[in-house]
C-alpha positions as CSV (number, residue, x, y, z in Angstrom):
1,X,0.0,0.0,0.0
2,X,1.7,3.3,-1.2
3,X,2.4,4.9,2.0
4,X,0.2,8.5,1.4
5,X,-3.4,6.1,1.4
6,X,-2.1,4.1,4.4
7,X,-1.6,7.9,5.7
8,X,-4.7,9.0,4.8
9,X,-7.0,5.9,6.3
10,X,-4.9,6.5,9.7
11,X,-5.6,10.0,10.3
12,X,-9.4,9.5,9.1
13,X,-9.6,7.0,12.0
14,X,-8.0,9.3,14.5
15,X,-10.0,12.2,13.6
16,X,-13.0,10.2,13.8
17,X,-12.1,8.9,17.3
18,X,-11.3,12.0,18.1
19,X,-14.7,13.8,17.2
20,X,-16.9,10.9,18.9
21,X,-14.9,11.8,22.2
22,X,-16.1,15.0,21.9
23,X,-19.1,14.3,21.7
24,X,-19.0,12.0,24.5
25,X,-17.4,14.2,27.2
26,X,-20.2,17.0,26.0
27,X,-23.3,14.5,26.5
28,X,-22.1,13.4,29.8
29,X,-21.2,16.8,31.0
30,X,-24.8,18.2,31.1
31,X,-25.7,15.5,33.2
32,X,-23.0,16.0,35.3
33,X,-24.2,19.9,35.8
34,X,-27.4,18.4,37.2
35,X,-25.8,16.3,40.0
36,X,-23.6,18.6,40.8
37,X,-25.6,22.3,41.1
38,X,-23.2,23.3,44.2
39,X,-20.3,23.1,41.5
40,X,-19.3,26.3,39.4
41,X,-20.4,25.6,35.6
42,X,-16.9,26.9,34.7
43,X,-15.3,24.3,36.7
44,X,-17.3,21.8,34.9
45,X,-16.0,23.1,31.3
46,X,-12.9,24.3,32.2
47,X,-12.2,19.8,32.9
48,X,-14.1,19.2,29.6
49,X,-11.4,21.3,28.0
50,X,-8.5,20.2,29.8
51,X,-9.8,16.4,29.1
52,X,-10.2,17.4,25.2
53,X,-6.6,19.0,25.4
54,X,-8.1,22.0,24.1
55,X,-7.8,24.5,27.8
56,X,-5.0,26.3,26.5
57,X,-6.1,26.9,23.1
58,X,-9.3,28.2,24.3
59,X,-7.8,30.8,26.8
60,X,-6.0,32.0,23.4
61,X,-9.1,34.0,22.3
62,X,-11.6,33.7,25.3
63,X,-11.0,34.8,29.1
64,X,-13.1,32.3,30.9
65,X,-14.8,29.0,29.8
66,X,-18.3,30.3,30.0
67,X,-20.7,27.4,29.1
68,X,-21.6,29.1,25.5
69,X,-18.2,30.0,24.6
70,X,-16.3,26.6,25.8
71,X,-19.7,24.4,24.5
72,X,-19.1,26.2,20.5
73,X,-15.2,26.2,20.6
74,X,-15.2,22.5,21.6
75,X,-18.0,21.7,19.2
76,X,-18.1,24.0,16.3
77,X,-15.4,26.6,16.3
78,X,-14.6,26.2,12.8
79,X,-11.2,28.6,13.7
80,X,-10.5,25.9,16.2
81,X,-8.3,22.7,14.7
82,X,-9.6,20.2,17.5
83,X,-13.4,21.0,17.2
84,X,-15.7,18.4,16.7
85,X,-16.8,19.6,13.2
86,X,-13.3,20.0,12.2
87,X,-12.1,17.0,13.4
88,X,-15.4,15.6,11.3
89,X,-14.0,17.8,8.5
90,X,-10.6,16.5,8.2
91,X,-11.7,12.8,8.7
92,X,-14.1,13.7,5.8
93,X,-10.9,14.9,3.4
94,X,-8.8,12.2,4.3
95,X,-11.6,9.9,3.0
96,X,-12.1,11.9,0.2
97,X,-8.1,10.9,-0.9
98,X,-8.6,7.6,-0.7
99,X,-12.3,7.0,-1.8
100,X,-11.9,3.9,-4.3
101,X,-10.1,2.3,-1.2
102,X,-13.5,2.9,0.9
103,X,-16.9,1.0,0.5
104,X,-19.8,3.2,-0.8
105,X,-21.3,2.3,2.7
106,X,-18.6,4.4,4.0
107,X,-18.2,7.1,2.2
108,X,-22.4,7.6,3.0
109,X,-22.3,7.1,6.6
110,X,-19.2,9.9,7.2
111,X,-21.0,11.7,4.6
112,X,-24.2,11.7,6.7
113,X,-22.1,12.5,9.9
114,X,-20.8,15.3,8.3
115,X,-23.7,16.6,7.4
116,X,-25.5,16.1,10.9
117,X,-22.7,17.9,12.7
118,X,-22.4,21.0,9.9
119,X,-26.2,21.3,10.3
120,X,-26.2,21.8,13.9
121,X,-23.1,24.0,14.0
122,X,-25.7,26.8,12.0
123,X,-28.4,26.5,14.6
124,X,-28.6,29.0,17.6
125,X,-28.6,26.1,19.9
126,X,-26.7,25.3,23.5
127,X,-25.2,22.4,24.5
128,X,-28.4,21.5,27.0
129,X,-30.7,21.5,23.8
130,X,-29.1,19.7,21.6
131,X,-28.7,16.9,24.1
132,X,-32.6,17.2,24.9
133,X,-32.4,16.8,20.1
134,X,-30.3,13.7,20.9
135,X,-27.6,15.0,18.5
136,X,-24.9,14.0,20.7
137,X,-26.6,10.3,21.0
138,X,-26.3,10.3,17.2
139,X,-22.9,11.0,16.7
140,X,-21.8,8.6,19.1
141,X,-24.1,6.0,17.0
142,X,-22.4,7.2,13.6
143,X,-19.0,7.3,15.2
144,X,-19.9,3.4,16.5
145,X,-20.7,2.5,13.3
146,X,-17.8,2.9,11.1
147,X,-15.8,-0.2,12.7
148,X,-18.9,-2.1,12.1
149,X,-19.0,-0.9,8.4
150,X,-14.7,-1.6,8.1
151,X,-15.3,-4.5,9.4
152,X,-18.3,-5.5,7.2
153,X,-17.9,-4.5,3.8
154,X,-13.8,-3.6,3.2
155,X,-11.3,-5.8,2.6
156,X,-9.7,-7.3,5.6
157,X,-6.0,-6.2,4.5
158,X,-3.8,-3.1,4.8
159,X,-6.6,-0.6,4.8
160,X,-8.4,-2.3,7.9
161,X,-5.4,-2.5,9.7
162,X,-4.7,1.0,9.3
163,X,-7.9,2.2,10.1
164,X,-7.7,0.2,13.5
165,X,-4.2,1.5,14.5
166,X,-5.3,4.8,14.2
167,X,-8.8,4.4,16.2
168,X,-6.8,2.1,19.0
169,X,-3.9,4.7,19.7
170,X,-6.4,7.5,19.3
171,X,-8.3,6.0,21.8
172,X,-6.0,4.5,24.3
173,X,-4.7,8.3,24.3
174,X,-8.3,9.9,24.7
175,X,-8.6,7.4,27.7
176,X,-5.9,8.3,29.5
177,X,-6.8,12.0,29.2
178,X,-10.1,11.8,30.6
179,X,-9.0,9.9,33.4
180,X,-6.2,12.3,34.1
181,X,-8.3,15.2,34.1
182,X,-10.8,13.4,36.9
183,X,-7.7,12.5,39.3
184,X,-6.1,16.2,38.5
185,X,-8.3,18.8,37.7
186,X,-11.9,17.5,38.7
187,X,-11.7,17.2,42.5
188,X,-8.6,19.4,43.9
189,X,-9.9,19.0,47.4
190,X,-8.8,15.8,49.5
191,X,-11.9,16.9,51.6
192,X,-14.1,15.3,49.0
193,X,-12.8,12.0,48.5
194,X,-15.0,9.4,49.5
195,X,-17.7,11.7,49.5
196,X,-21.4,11.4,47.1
197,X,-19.6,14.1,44.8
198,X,-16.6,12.2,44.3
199,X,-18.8,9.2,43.5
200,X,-20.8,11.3,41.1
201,X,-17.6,12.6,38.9
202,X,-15.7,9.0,38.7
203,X,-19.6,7.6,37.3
204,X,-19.5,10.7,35.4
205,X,-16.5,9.5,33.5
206,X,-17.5,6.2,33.4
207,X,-19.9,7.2,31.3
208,X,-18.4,9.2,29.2
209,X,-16.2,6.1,28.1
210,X,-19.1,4.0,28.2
211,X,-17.5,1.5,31.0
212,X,-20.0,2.2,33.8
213,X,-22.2,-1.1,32.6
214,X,-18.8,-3.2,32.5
215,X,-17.7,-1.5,35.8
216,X,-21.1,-2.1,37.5
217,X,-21.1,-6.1,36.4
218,X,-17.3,-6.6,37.2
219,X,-16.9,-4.6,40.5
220,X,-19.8,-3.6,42.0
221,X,-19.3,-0.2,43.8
222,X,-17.5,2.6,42.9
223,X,-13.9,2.9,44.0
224,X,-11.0,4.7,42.5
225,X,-8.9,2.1,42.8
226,X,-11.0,-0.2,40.8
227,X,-12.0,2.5,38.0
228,X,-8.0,2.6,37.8
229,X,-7.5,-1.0,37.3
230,X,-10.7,-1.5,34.5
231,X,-9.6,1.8,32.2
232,X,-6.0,1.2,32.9
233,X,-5.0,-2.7,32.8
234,X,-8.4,-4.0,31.6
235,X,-7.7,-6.5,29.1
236,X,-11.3,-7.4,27.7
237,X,-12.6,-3.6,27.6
238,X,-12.0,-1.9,24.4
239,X,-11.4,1.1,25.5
240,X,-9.2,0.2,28.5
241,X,-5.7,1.5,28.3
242,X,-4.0,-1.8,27.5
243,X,-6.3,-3.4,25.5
244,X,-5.8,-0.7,23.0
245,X,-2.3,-0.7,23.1
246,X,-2.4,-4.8,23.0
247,X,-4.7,-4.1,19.8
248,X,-2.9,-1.6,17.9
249,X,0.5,-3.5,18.3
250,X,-0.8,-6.8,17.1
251,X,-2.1,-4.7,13.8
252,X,1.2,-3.0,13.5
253,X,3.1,-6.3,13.4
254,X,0.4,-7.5,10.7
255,X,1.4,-4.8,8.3
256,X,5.0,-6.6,7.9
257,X,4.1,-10.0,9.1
258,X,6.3,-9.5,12.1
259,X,5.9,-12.3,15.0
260,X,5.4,-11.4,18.5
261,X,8.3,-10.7,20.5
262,X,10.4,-9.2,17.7
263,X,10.3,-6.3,15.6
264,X,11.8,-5.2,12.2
265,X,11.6,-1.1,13.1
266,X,10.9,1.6,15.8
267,X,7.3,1.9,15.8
268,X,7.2,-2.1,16.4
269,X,9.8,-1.8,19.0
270,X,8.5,0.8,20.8
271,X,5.0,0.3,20.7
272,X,5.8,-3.5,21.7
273,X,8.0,-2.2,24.8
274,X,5.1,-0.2,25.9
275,X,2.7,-3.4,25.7
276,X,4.6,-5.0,27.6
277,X,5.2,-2.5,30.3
278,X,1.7,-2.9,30.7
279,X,1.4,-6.2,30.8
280,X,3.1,-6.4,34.0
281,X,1.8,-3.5,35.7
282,X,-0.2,-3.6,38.9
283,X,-2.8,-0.8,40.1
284,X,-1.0,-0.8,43.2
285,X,2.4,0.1,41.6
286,X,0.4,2.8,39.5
287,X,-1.7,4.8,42.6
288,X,1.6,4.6,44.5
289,X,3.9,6.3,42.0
290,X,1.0,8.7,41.2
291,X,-1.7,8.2,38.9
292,X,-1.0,11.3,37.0
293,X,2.7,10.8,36.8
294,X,1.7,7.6,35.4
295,X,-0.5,8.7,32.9
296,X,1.7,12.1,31.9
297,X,4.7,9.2,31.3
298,X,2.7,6.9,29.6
299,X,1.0,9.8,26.8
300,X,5.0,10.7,26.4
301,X,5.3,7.2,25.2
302,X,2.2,7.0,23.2
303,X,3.8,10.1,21.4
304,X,6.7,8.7,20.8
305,X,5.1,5.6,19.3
306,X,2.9,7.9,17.2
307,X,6.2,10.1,15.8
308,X,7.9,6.5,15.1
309,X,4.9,5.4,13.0
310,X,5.1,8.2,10.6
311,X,8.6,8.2,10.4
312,X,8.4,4.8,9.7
313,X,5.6,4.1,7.5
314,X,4.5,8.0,6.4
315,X,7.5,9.5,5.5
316,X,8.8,7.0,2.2
């Protein structure tokens, strides 16, 4: 596959990723506005940003993250690069390059999601009513469907493969975000810990990784300890951190037919070293070196993996 199409399929998948966190965060954030009435609303987006990576862009050209300002930048801020309808947009011109390599089912369903998101961008409309429209609900259904559609009518090579590296790592990335943001930004105060607030926020994110059905079946109550362990080292939920990364680096080593436990170049090696790392990691070892620290490490690595793939691959 000539590297600009295995290019373009990765960075669609990303960006498509990327935009169905978005919406996520959004949708769960109104609800957690409700629970939580004793909280300032700009705490509440000021985390949204910060978990969307998007905090200090914003301060750029706004003071404070008013609800209305903070809910268009991250959705429809079409001068902002990591806005839901841009990160639609771009997904939708990466497609565009490689069209004959997508099914027509494709091609119509990011077609449709394009059109869904661009359409609500031109309304008048805050975040609260459009959830009441269950927009966000439908771009989290579109966003489902396009592994479902890979999967179903495209040809399980090259193209697949890239398409899941890119939705794995983007993933696996976006996870670790959102749970850094809870442990960092979210609750500041040790006093609260324990408390029905604290329980509301880590549900909260739960949700907005849709784990807090697996977390409910597999653990029971709510403990930090425990939401560590599932979204961390769970190895059967797919968007735990090391399933993804267990994922994506079996695909990688598909694209050269590389066996596991060897590697023919840095993006294998590297993204194999961090599987492993992983693999033998305890939550206990995690919460006692710091669960940020942790997580600030292990996105250094995830960048490093991500740099090594285009070099590797993008760059010929």
């Amino acid at each position: 596959m000539l590297s600009r199409v295995a290019e373009s399929i990765y960075w669609m998948s990303r960006y498509l990723e990327r935009a169905q966190n978005i919406a996520r965060l959004i949708d769960v954030h109104g609800q957690l506005v409700l629970d939580q009435p004793r909280v300032n609303p700009q705490d509440h987006w000021a985390a949204l940003l910060h978990a969307s990576c998007n905090y200090d862009a914003f301060l750029e050209s706004h003071p404070t993250p008013g609800p209305e300002s903070a809910f268009h930048f991250l959705a429809f801020d079409s001068e902002h690069t990591g806005s839901m309808l841009n990160c639609i947009s771009y997904a939708r011109e990466n497609a565009r390059g490689v069209r004959e390599i997508l099914s027509g089912e494709f091609w119509e369903q990011i077609n449709a999601l394009y059109h869904e998101v661009n359409d609500a961008s031109t309304k008048d409309a805050s975040s609260a009513q459009l959830q009441h429209e269950c927009f966000f609900s439908r771009v989290k259904a579109l966003g489902l469907s396009f592994e479902g559609i890979v999967n179903g009518t495209m040809s399980q090579q090259e193209e697949a493969l890239w398409f899941r590296i890119g939705q794995l790592l983007e993933r696996a990335d976006q996870t670790s975000r959102i749970l850094d943001v809870k442990y960092f930004v979210l609750l500041p105060s040790s006093e609260d810990v324990g408390t029905p607030l604290d329980q509301i926020q880590w549900s909260g994110l739960l949700r907005s990784i849709s784990a807090l059905q697996v977390y409910r079946s597999e653990y029971g109550a709510i403990t930090p300890a425990n939401v560590v362990e599932l979204l961390v080292l769970g190895r059967r939920f797919p968007r735990a951190i090391l399933y993804c990364v267990t994922e994506a680096d079996s695909a990688l080593r598909q694209i050269l037919g590389t066996q596991a436990g060897f590697f023919r170049n840095e993006a294998e090696q590297l993204l194999g070293q961090l599987t492993s790392e992983l693999n033998y990691q305890t939550v206990d070892n995690v919460l006692a070196n710091g669960l940020h620290e942790y997580i600030d490490r292990f996105q250094n690595l995830l960048t490093d993996v991500g740099e090594a793939v285009h070099s590797t691959y993008f760059t010929h």
